[in-house]
N, C-alpha and C positions, 0 to 999 in steps of 0.2 A: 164805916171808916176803917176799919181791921181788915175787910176782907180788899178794899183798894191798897192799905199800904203793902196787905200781903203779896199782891197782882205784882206791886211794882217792883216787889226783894224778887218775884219770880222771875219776871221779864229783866233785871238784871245780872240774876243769877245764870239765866238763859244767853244771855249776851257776852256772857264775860266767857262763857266755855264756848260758845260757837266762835271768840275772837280768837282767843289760845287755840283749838282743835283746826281752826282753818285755812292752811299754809304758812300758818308762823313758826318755823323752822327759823331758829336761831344759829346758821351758819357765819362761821368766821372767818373762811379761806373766801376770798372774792369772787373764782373763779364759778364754786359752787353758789356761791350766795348770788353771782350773776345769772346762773341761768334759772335757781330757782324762782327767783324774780320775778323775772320776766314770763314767767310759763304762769305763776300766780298771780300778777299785779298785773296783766296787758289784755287789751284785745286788738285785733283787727284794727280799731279804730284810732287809738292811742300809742300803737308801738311806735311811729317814728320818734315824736316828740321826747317818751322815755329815753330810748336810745342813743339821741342827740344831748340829752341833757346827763349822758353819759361819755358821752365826747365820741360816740359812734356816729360815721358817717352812711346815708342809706348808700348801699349797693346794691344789688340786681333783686328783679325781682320775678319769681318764673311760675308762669302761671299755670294752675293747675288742670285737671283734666277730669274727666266723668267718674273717674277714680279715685282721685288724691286733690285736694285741696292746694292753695298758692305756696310759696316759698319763698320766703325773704329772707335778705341778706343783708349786715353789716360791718362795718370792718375799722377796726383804728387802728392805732399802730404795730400790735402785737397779738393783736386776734380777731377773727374771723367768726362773728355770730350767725346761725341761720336756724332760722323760726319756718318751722312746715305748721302748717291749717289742718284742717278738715274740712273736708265741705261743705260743710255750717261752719267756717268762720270761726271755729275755736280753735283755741293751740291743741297740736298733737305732739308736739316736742321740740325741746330745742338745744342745739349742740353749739359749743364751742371748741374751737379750732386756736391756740396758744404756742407763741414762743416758750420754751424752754422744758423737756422731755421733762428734766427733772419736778418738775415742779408736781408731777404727777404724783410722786410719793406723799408729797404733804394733802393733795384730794386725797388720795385712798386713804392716808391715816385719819384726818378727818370723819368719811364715811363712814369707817368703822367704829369709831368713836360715837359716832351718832347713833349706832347701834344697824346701820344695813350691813348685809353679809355679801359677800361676792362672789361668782359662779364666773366661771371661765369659761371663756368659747372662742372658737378660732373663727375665724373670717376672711375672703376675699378682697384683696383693697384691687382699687381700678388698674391698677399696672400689674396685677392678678399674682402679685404677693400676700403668702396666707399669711396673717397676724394674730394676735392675743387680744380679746378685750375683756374687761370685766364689767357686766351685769351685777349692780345693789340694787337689792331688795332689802325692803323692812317690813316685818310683820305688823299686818293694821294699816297698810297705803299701799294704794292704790300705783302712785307713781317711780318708774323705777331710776334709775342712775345708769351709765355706763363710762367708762374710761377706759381709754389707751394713748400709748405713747408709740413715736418713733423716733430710738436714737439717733436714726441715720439721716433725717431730717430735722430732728430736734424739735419737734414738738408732741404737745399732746391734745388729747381729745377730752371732754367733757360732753355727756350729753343728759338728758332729763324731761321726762315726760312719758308718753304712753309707746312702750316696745316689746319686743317680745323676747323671753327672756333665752 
């Protein structure tokens, strides 16, 4: 009898830290708390419905290649989500696209807050203007963050999942 109730305190002594250690990131900015989300809580099989029950509408969806897994798209009023695959079928990352540049500063206080640190790098955008983004990283995951903004368009960027740093 002792060594079953023992089994049971272990199995949910076992359960209670693999719930807390596995993507339960208590984010509070939406932006963030949206796309970690979805990178943790979706597959293939389940993203539209999330998404809808988010007031996300599907938009495109582009299919992938011997290389690079599909890419889907969704889009409400003020931002622009898209989820890239692997080719298995699991998330590789996912970015969001947001009205309002500013809003950038309260993700990266956030971030840091959380304890990731950020690493700058410049970048080519498709109209082959070079930009700033920052790469978070936190020690002990796996998954990293990125952000930028652009005033001159007024928005910003979120992203989350697997990138290089």
């Amino acid at each position: 009898m002792k060594i079953t109730s023992l089994k049971i305190m272990l199995a949910l002594v076992a359960f209670t830290i693999s719930t807390l250690c596995y993507g339960q990131s208590n984010f509070k900015h939406e932006k963030i708390k949206l796309v970690h989300d979805i990178f943790h809580k979706t597959t293939k099989q389940n993203i539209n419905a999330f998404m809808k029950e988010r007031g996300f509408k599907i938009g495109e969806i582009n299919e992938g290649n011997e290389e690079y897994g599909d890419e889907l798209s969704f889009t409400s009023e003020f931002n622009l989500i898209t989820v890239e695959y692997t080719k298995g079928n699991k998330v590789l990352s996912v970015s969001c696209i947001y009205a309002g540049a500013p809003n950038n500063v309260f993700v990266e206080m956030e971030l840091k807050e959380s304890g990731y640190t950020p690493t700058s790098s410049k970048y080519e955008d498709m109209d082959g203007t070079t930009r700033e983004r920052k790469i978070w990283a936190k020690p002990g995951t796996a998954y990293l963050f990125a952000s930028a903004k652009d005033e001159k368009e007024k928005i910003g960027v979120l992203a989350y999942g697997i990138m290089e740093e």
